[in-house]
N, C-alpha and C positions, 0 to 999 in steps of 0.2 A: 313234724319236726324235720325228720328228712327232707319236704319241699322246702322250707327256708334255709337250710342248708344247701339245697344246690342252687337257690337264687340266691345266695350271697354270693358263692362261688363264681357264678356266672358274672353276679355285679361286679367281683374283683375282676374276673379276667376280662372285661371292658374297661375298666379301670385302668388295669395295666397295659394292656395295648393302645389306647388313645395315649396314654403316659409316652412310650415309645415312638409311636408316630411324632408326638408334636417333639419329640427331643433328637428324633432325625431332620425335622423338616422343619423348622422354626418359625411362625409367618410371621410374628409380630416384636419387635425388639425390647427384650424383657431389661435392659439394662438399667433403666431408670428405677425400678424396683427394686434391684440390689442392691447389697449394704453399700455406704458410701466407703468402708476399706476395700472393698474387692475390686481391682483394676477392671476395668471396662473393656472387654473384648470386640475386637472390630463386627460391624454388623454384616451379615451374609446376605446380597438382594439376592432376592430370586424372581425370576419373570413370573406376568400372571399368563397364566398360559391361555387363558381364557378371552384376554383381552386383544382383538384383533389389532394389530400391529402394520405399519407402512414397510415393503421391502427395501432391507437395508442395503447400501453399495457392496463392490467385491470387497472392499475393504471391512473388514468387519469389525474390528473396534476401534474406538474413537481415537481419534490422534491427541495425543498433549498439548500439539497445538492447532488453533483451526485449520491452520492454512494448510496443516501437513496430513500424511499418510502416515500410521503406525507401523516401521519395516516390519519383517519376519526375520531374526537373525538366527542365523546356523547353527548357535551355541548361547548356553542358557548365561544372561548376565547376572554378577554376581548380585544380591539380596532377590532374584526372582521369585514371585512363588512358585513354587511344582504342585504336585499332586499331590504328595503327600503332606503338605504344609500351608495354611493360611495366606491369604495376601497381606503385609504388616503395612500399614498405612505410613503414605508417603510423611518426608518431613516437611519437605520444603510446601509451601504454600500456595505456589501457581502454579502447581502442576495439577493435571487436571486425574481424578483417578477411572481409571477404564469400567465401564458398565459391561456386564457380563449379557450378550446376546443371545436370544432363545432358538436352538433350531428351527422351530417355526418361523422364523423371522430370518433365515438368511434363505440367500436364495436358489434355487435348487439348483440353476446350473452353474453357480459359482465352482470352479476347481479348484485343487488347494495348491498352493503355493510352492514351485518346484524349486528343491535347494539346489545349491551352486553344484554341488557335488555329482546329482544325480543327472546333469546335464553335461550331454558328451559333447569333446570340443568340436566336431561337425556338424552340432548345432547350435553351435553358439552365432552370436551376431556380433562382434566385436565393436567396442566403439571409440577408443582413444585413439587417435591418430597418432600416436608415438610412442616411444619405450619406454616414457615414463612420464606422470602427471604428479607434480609436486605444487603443493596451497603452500606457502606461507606466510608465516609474521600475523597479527590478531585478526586481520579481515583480508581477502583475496578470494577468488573467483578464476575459473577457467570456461570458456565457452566456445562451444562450434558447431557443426550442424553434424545430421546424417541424414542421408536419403534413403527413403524406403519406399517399397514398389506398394501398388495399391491390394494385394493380397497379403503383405506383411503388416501395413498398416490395419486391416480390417481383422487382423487374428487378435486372440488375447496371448497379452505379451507377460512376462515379469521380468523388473529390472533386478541384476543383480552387480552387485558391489564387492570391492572388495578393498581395504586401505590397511595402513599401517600410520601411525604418530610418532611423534618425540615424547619423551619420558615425561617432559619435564609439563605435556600439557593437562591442564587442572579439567578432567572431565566432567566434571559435576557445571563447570560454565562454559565448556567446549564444545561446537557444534559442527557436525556436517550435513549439510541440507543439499541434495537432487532437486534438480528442477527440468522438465521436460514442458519443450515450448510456452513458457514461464508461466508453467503451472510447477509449483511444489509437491513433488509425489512423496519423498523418506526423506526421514530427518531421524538422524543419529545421534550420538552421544563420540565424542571423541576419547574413546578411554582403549585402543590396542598400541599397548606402546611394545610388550613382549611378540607379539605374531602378528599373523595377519588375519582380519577380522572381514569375515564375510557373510555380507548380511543381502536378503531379497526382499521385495515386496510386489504387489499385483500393480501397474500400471493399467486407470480407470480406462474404460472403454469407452472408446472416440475419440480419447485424448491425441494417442497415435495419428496421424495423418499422411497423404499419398503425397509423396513430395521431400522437403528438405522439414527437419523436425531438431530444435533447437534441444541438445544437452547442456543442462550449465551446471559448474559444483560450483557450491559456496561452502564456505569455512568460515567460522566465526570461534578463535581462539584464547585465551586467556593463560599465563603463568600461575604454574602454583603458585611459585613463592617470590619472584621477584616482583617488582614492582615500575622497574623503570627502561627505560626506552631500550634499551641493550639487550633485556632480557627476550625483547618481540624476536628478534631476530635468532635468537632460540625453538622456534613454535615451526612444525612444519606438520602436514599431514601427505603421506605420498598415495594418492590412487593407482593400483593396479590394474595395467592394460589386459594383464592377462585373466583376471575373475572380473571384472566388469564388462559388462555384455546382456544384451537382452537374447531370452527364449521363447519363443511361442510354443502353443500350443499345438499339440498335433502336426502332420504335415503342411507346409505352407506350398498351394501350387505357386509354379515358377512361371513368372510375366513371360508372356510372348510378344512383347518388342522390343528389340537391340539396343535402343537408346536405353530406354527405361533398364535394362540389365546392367546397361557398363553407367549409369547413373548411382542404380545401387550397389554396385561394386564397395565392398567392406572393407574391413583391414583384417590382422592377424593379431596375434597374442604381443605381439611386439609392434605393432602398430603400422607393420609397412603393407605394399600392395604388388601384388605382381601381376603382370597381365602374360602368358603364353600363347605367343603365336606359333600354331601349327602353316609353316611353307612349304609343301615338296618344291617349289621353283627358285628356293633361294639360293642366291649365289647368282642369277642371272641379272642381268642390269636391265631388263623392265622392269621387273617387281620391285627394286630397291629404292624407285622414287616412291612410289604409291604405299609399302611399307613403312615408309618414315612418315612419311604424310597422314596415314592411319595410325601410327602411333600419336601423333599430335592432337590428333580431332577425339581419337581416346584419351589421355591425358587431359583436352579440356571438356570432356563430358561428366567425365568421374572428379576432377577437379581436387583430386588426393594428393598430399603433399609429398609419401613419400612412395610413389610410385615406379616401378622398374620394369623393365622386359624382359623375357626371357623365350629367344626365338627356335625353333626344334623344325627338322626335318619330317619324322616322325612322332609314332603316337608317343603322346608324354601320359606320364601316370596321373590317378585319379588328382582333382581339385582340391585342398583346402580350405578352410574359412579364409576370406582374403586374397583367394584365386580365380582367374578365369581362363579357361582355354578358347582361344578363337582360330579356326580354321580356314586360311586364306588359298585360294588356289581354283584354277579352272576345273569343271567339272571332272573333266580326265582326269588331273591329277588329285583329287580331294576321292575319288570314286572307293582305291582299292583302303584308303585307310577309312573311313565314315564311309558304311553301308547306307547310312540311312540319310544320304545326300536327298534333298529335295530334289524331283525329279525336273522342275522348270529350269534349273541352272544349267542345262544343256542348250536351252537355247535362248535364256534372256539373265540381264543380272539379279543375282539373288542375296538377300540378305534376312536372317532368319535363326532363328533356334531352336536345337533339335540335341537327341540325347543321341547318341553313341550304341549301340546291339551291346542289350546283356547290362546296359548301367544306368542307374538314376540320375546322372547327372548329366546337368543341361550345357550344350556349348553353344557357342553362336557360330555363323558361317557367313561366308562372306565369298560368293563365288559366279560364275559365268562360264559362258561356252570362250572366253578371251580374256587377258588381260586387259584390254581396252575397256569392257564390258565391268570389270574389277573395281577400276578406277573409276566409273559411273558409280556404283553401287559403294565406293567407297566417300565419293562426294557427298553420296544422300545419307550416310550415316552421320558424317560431320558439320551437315549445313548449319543442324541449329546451334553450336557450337561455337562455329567460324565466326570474325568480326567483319562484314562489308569493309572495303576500301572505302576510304572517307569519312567512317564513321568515329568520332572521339570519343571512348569509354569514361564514362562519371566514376568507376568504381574498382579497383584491383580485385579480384575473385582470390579472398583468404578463409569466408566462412568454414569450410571444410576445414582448419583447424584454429581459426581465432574468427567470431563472430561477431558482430557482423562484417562483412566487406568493407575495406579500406575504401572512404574515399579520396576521389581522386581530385586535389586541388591543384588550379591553376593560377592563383595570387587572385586575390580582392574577394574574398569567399570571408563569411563568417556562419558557421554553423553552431548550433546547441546542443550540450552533450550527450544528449536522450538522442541527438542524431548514430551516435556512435554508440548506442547500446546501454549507457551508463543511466542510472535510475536516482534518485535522492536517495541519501545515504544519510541516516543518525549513529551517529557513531559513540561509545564510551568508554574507548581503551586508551590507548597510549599512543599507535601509531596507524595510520589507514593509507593503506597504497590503491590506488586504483589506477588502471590501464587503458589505452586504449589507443588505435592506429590511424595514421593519416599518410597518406602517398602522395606524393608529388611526382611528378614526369621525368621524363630521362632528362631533358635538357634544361634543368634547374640549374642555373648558376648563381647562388649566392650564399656561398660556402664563409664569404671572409665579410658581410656586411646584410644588415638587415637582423630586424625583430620578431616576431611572430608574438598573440599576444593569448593570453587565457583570459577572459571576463568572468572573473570566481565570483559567484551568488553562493553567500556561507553565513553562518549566524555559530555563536559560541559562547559558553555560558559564562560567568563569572570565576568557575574553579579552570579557567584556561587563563597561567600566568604569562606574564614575559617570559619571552625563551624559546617559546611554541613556534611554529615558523611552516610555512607553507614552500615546499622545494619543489621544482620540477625537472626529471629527466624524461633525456633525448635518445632512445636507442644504450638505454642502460650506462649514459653519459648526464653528470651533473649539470643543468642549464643554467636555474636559478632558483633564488632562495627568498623567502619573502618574509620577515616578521610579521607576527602578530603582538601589536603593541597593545593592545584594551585590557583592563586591570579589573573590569567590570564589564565583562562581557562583549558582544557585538553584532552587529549585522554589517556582509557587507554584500554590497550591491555593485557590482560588472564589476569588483575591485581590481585591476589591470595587473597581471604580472606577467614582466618581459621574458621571452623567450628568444636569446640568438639561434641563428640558423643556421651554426658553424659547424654543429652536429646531424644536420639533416640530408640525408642522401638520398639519389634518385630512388623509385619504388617505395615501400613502407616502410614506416616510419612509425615506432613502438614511442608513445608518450605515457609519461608515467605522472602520476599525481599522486604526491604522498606530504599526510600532515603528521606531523610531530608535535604532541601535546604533554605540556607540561605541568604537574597539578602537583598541588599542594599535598593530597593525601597520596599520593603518589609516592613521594617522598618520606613520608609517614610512613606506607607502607604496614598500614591496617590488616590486621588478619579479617579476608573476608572483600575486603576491597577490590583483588584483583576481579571478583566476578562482578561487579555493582555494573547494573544495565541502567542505569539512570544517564542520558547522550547528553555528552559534552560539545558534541562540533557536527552539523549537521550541513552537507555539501549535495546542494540545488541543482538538478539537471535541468534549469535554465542558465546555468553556467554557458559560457561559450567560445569557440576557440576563431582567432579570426586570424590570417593568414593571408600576410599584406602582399601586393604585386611584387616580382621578383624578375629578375635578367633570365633568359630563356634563350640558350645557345649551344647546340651540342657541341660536344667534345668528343676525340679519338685519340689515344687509346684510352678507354671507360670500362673496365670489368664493372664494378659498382653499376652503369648503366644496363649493361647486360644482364646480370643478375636483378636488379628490378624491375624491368621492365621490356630487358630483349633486345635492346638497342643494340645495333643499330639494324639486326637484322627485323625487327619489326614493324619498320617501315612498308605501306605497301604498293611499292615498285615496281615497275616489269622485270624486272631483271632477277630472277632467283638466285639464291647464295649458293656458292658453290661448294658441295663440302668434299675431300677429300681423304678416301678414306685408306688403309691398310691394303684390305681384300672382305671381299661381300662374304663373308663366314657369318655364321650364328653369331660368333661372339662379338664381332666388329656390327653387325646389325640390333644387336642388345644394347651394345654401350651406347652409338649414334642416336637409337631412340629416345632412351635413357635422356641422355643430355636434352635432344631439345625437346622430349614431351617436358622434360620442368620448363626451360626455356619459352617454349609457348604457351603454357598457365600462366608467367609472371608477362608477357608481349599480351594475352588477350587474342592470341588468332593464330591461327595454322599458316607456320613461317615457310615462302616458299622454297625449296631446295633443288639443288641437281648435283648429285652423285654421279655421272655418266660422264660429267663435260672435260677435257684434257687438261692437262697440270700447265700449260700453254697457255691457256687464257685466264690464269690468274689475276695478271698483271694488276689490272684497273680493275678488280669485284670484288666485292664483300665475299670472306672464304671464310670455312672454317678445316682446320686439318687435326683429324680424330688416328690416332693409333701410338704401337711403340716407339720411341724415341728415334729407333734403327733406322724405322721406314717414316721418318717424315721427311719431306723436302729438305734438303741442307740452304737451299731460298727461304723459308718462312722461320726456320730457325735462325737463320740469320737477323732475319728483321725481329724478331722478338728477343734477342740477346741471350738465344741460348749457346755456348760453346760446343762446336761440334762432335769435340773428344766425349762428350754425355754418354755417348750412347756404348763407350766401352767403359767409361769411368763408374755410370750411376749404376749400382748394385747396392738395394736397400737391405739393410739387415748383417752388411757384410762390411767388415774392416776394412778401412782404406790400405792402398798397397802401399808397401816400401816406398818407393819412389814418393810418391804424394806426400806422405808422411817428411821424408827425407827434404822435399823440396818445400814445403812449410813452414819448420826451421830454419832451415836459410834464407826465407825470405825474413820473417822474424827478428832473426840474429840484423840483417842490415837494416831492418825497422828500426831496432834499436841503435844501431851505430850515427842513424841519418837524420836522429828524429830530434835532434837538439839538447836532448837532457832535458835539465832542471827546466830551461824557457819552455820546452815543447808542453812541461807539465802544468808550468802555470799558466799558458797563455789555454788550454786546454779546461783547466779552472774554471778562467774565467769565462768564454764560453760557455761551460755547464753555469754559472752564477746568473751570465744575462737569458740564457732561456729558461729556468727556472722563475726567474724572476717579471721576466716580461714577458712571458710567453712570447716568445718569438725567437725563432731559429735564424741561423745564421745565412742558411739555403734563399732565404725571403730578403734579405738584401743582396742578392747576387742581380749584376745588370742581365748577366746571359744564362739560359739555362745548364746545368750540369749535362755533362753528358753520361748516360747510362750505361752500365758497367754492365758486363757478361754474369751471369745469374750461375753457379754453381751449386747445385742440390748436395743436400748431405746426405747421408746413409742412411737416415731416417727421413727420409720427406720421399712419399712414395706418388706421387700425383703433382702433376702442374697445369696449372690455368695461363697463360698470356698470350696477352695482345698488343698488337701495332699497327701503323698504316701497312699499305701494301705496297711491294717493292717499288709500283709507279706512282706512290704519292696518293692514291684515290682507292676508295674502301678500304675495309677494317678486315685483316687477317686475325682470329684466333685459332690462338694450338693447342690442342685438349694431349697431353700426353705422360707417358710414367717408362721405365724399363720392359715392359712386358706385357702381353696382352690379360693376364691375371690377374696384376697389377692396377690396370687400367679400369678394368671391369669393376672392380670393387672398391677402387678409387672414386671413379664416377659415380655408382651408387651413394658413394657417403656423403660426396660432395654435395649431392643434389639434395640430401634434405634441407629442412629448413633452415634446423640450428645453424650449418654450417653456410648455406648457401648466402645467409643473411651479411654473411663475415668475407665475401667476396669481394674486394677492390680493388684500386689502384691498376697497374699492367700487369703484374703476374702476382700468381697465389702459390701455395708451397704447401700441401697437405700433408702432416702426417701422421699416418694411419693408426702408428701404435700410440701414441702420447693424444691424435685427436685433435691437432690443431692446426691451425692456419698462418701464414706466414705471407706476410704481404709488402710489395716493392709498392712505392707511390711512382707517381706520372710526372716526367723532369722535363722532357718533349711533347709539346701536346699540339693535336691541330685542331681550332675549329670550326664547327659546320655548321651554316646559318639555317635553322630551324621552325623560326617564328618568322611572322611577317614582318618586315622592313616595316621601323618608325623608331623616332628620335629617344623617343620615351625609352625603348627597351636597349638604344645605344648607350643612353646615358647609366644606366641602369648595370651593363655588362662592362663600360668602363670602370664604375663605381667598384665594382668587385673584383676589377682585372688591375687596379691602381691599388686596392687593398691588401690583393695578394702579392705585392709587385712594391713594397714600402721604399726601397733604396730610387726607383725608377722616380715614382711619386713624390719623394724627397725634391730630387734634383729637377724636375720639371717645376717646381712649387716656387723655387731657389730661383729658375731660370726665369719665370712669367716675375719676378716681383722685381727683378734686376729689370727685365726692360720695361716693366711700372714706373720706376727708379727715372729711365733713359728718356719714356714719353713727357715721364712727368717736369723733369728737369728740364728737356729742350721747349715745352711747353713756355713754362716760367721763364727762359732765357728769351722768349719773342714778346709774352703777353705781359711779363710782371714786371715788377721794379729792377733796375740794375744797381740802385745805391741802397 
C-alpha cells in the first residue's frame, strides 16, 4: 500500500510540473480550443532554438516597411509594449508586426545602439549645414552632401535625429523618412508636436563611403482635420542641427592628408564652420597676399556654405566639432608655439598634420624655411581646387547644402529632371511642391524678354477636378500657372509650361514646382480621408526643363553678378584685384577672407588679389575697399554715393541727433508747401493705378537714366555692400563697409551666408543686423562689357531686351521708322503710280 502510494505521488508531482512548464512556455496555440466566449489572446512566437538560423543585419527587427530600418527612439511611444505588458496587436492592416529575434541569431559583434544623450558634443559629427532645417506643407524634401575621410567612413556609425512638428500633424499618416546615399535607413512617425523628439538607429555597414555621401530628409504629411489646400500650409516639421549628427564607434584615427581634413571639415550645432589660422607673421605685407589666397583654396575645398575665419597671433584654445586650427608660418616662427613642428620645414616647404605636445587633437601646418617656400606649399594645397584659366565650369558647387550642383546653363540646353536630382513622384494629398536649382552666368541679359519652358510628363486620375492647376516659381517669385482641365483624368506628355525670365538672376536659380489638387472628397471632407494613400497625380522624372538661347553681355555696377558668380572679379586675367584694406590686423584679415572665401565658392577659382599695391593705382582696376567707414578712401565713396558726413553720422543702435532730426522737419514742412496739394495727390494716384495695373513703372519710360542719389543708412542697417565703375571709367570698384571694425566683422559673417547672400543686388545693399534684413538700391547708370563673342545673333538678342527694358525709347523709334515707311512709301507712288 505504501508503494502505490508514493508512485501516485510521484505520478502527481510529474503531473504538476510538465503542467507548469507548458503554462510558462507555451509551444503550441491553444486558442482554437477555447470556448468561442473567451476572447482570444495574442499568440507569443518563440524561436526554435534548435533550428539553425542565417546571421541577421545590425539592424535587428524588421522594418514596417521593406525599404526601411526600424529607428531606436530615446523614449518609449505611446501604446508600446514594455516588459511588463504584452505586445496588443496592431490595428491598422499594412503594418507589418515585428518578429522577435533569437540571441543565437544576432550577431556577436553587433554594438548596441548609442543614444543621443550619452554622446558628448566632441563627438558628434554634425550634419545640417544651417541653424535650422524646416519640411513643410504634405511632401517636401531637403538634401546635401557631407564628406567623410576614409576612416570615418570604414567605422560603424549611428545616425541620430532629432525634430519637432506642428500640432496640428495627423501622426498615424505622417512620415519622416532618412535617406543616406538614397538608401533609406529610419522612418518615423511624425507625432512630437509638445518637445523635441530624438530618435537613433545603426547605419548598415558599407553604406558609409570615403568621399561626399548624400543626406536627404523626406516628409510625407497629412492634416488631422482639415481637408483642403490652406490647411497644407499648416504642416511643418523642423529638424534640429543640433541632435542630428552621426557617432561612431570607438576612436576614429585622423586622416593624414591636408586636402582630405579641410574636405571633411564639419559644421557645429548651429551649422556654421570656422577655420583658425595660427600667423606669428601677420601684419607684415608678404603673408597677407598668400593668406587671402589660402583662405580661398580652403573655402573651395571644404565647399561650406557658412564658413568664416578667424586669424590669431598665438596659440588659440582647443577645436570644436566644426573647427580647425591651421598653423601658417616659417619654421622659425611656428618653432616656439608647435613643438612638434616637422623637422623638414627647415629646409624645404611643408605641408602636414600633426597634434600639439600634451593634446589629441590634430592641426594642420603649413610652413618652410621662407615665405616664398609658403606660398609653394600653399599652391600645392589648392591646386585641386583651383579652376585653370580657360576652362568654363558646367556646374555651380552648392551640394554641400542643396544637392545636387546647380547646373550651369548657357541658352539652347534641354535637360531632364532626374538630371537635377528629382525621382517620379505619386503623389495623394492636396498639394506637392518640389524643388530644384539651375544657374545661369553672370552675363545673362534677359531680364525683360524671353521664355524658359518645363516639358511636364504627369498622368492624374479622375478624382482631380477643375480648379487643380500646375504653378511654377522663380526664386520664391510666382512665374506661372497652368490649369488642369480633364474631368476624367489624364496623361500629359512634354505638356509646355511657360516660364518668363524676368525672375531669373545671374548664379542659381531655385525653381519650384508645385501642383494644387482639387477633389471632390476633399471638400467632403470624410473622416479618414485625410490619410487615404491611394495617388491622385503622379509627376515623371522624364519631365524636362529646356532653357532657350539668351543675350549674354556683362554689366557694371552688378552686385547680383557678384554674389552668383564673382563677377567681375572672376575673370582670369593678368591683372589681380586690388583690395584695400583698413590695416593687416587679425580682425581686418578675418573679414577680407571671409568675404572672398564665399566670393570664390560661388566664381569656381581662387580670385587673384594684391593687398600691397598703392591707393595710386586705383584708377583703371578692378578694387575692392574692405574696412570702417572712417578709413575708406573719400575717392571710392564718392563713386559709390556714399555721403561723406557717414562716418560721423552712422551710429547704429543710436538716436539720431538734434540737428538731423530738426533738419527733417523742415525739409518735410517745405515737401508739403511745394508739393501741389490735392494735384500732387491725384496725379500720384494715378501713377500707383497705372503700375499696379500694367506692371510697369514710370522709371521705364524715362529717355535718360535717373541720376543716383547719395544713399543714407539709418540707425539700424549696420553693413553695406556697393558698387560702381572706377573713377577712370574702367573696372568695378566695391566697398565692403559698416561704422566700426565690430560691426564689420559680424556684418560680413551674416551677409555671407546663404540665405542672405542669395538677396544680394542691384549697387548697394543695406543690412540689418537686428530685424535681418536686406535693403537694396537697383542700377539707374549701368555700363556694359562685351563678354560673349561678337555675332549678329547675340546683338539682336541684347537689343531685344535693351528695347524692352527701355519701352518710351522703343515707342518713339517704332513711331519714327513707320513715319519714314509713310515718306518712302508715298514718294515711291508719287514716281511709279497714278497721279489721277
Amino acid at each position: 500500500m505504501r508503494l502505490v502510494t508514493t508512485s501516485l505521488a510521484l505520478l502527481t508531482l510529474v503531473h504538476l510540473s510538465q503542467t507548469a512548464a507548458l503554462a510558462q512556455v507555451p509551444t503550441f496555440d491553444m486558442s482554437g480550443e477555447r470556448p468561442p466566449q473567451a476572447p482570444a489572446a495574442p499568440p507569443l512566437v518563440i524561436p526554435q532554438l534548435n533550428t539553425p538560423q542565417r546571421p541577421s543585419p545590425p539592424t535587428l527587427v524588421p522594418p514596417p516597411r521593406p525599404t526601411s530600418i526600424t529607428p531606436t527612439v530615446s523614449r518609449p511611444q505611446a501604446g508600446a509594449p514594455t516588459p511588463d505588458q504584452p505586445a496588443v496587436p496592431q490595428r491598422a492592416q499594412n503594418q507589418v508586426q515585428p518578429q522577435p529575434v533569437s540571441q543565437e541569431a544576432r550577431p556577436a559583434t553587433a554594438p548596441p545602439t548609442r543614444q543621443t544623450a550619452d554622446v558628448s558634443p566632441a563627438d558628434r559629427r554634425y550634419l545640417i549645414p544651417s541653424d535650422t532645417l524646416t519640411l513643410t506643407g504634405e511632401l517636401d524634401r531637403s538634401r546635401f552632401s557631407v564628406y567623410l575621410t576614409p576612416e570615418q567612413a570604414a567605422a560603424a556609425a549611428t545616425f541620430h535625429v532629432g525634430f519637432q512638428n506642428s500640432i496640428v500633424a495627423a501622426p498615424e499618416a505622417s512620415r519622416l523618412q532618412v535617406l543616406v546615399n538614397d538608401r533609406p535607413v529610419g522612418e518615423m512617425p511624425v507625432d512630437s508636436s509638445e518637445n523635441v523628439r530624438s530618435t537613433q538607429f545603426r547605419v548598415p555597414q558599407g553604406l558609409l563611403q570615403s568621399g561626399s555621401n548624400l543626406i536627404e530628409f523626406r516628409v510625407n504629411q497629412r492634416h488631422r482635420t482639415d481637408c483642403d489646400v490652406r490647411s497644407t500650409y499648416d504642416l511643418w516639421t523642423t529638424v534640429k542641427p543640433d541632435q542630428t549628427f552621426l557617432s561612431f564607434d570607438g576612436a576614429v584615427a585622423q586622416t593624414s592628408s591636408v586636402s582630405e581634413a579641410v574636405k571633411a571639415l564639419g559644421v557645429d550645432a548651429s551649422g556654421r564652420t570656422r577655420l583658425r589660422i595660427v600667423a606669428p607673421a601677420l601684419g607684415q605685407s608678404v603673408s597677407t597676399n598668400p593668406l587671402i589666397r589660402l583662405s580661398q583654396g580652403l573655402s573651395l575645398l571644404s565647399g561650406l556654405p557658412r564658413l568664416s575665419f578667424d586669424y590669431r597671433t598665438g596659440t588659440p584654445e582647443p577645436s570644436q566639432p566644426g573647427e580647425m586650427t591651421l598653423y601658417v608660418g616659417t619654421f622659425a616662427e611656428l618653432q616656439p608655439l608647435l613643438p612638434a613642428m616637422p623637422a623638414a620645414a627647415q629646409s624645404a616647404a611643408v605641408t602636414a598634420i600633426a597634434s600639439p605636445s600634451g593634446s589629441s587633437e590634430s592641426v594642420m601646418v603649413i610652413s618652410g624655411p621662407s615665405w616664398a617656400n609658403i606660398e609653394g606649399a600653399i599652391d600645392t594645397v589648392i591646386a585641386s581646387a583651383d579652376r585653370p584659366s580657360g576652362v568654363r565650369r558646367d556646374v555651380i558647387t552648392t551640394q554641400r547644402w542643396s544637392a545636387p550642383d546647380a547646373p550651369l546653363l548657357f541658352g539652347g540646353q534641354k535637360l531632364p529632371l532626374s538630371q537635377f536630382g528629382l525621382q517620379t513622384t505619386e503623389f495623394s494629398g492636396r498639394r506637392m511642391r518640389l524643388n530644384f536649382g539651375v544657374a545661369v552666368p553672370a552675363d545673362f541679359y534677359a531680364n525683360a524678354y524671353g521664355e524658359a519652358e518645363l516639358l511636364v510628363d504627369a498622368a492624374f486620375t479622375e478624382s482631380v477636378q477643375p480648379g487643380s492647376h500646375i504653378d511654377v516659381y522663380v526664386n520664391e517669385n510666382i512665374a506661372s500657372s497652368t490649369p488642369l482641365y480633364a474631368r476624367s483624368g489624364g496623361v500629359l506628355r512634354h505638356q509646355a509650361v511657360k516660364i518668363p525670365l524676368r525672375h531669373m538672376r545671374a548664379g542659381v536659380n531655385s525653381i519650384g514646382l508645385e501642383v494644387v489638387i482639387n477633389a471632390p472628397e476633399d471638400q467632403a471632407c470624410v473622416p479618414g480621408s485625410s490619410a487615404s494613400t491611394t495617388p491622385r497625380f503622379a509627376l515623371f522624372d522624364t519631365s524636362e526643363f529646356s532653357m532657350p538661347n539668351f543675350a549674354r553681355i556683362g554689366r557694371s555696377p552688378n552686385l547680383e553678378a557678384l554674389a552668383g558668380t564673382g563677377y567681375p572679379y572672376n575673370t582670369a586675367t593678368s591683372q589681380p584685384v586690388l583690395v584695400a584694406l583698413d590695416r593687416l590686423d587679425p580682425d581686418m584679415l578675418s573679414i577680407a577672407s571671409t568675404f572672398f572665401g564665399r566670393v570664390s565658392v560661388m566664381a569656381g577659382r581662387v580670385i587673384k588679389i594684391d593687398a600691397a599695391a598703392p591707393s595710386s593705382s586705383f584708377g583703371n582696376r578692378d578694387a575692392v575697399f574692405i574696412g570702417p567707414i572712417s578709413q575708406i578712401p573719400q575717392k571710392a565713396l564718392q563713386q559709390v554715393n556714399l555721403p561723406l558726413n557717414n562716418a560721423a553720422a552712422w551710429r547704429p543702435g543710436q538716436a539720431q541727433s538734434a540737428q538731423a532730426a530738426t533738419s527733417s522737419a523742415s525739409i518735410d514742412d517745405w515737401s508739403a508747401k511745394l508739393g501741389g496739394g490735392a494735384l500732387s495727390g491725384r496725379i500720384s494716384g494715378a501713377r500707383d493705378w497705372f503700375e499696379r495695373n500694367f506692371d510697369m513703372s514710370f522709371d521705364r519710360l524715362s529717355v535718360l537714366p535717373s541720376a543716383e542719389q547719395p544713399f543714407q543708412p539709418t540707425a539700424n542697417q549696420t553693413l553695406i555692400l556697393a558698387q560702381s565703375r572706377g573713377d577712370a571709367g574702367n573696372g568695378t570698384w566695391t566697398v565692403v563697409t559698416a561704422p566700426d571694425t565690430g560691426t564689420l566683422r559680424s556684418g560680413v559673417e551674416a551677409v555671407t551666408m546663404p540665405e542672405n547672400w542669395q538677396k544680394v543686388t542691384g549697387r548697394l545693399v543695406a543690412y540689418n543686423e537686428k530685424a535681418q534684413t536686406m535693403a537694396a538700391l537697383p542700377v539707374s547708370r549701368v555700363s556694359y562689357i562685351e563678354t560673349a563673342p561678337a555675332s549678329l545673333d547675340n546683338y539682336r538678342m541684347v537689343m531685344a531686351n535693351w528695347l524692352s527694358t527701355n519701352i518710351l525709347i522703343y515707342s518713339v523709334a517704332l513711331i519714327v521708322l513707320l513715319m519714314l515707311l509713310g515718306v518712302f512709301t508715298s514718294s515711291l507712288l508719287s514716281k511709279f503710280g497714278r497721279r489721277k
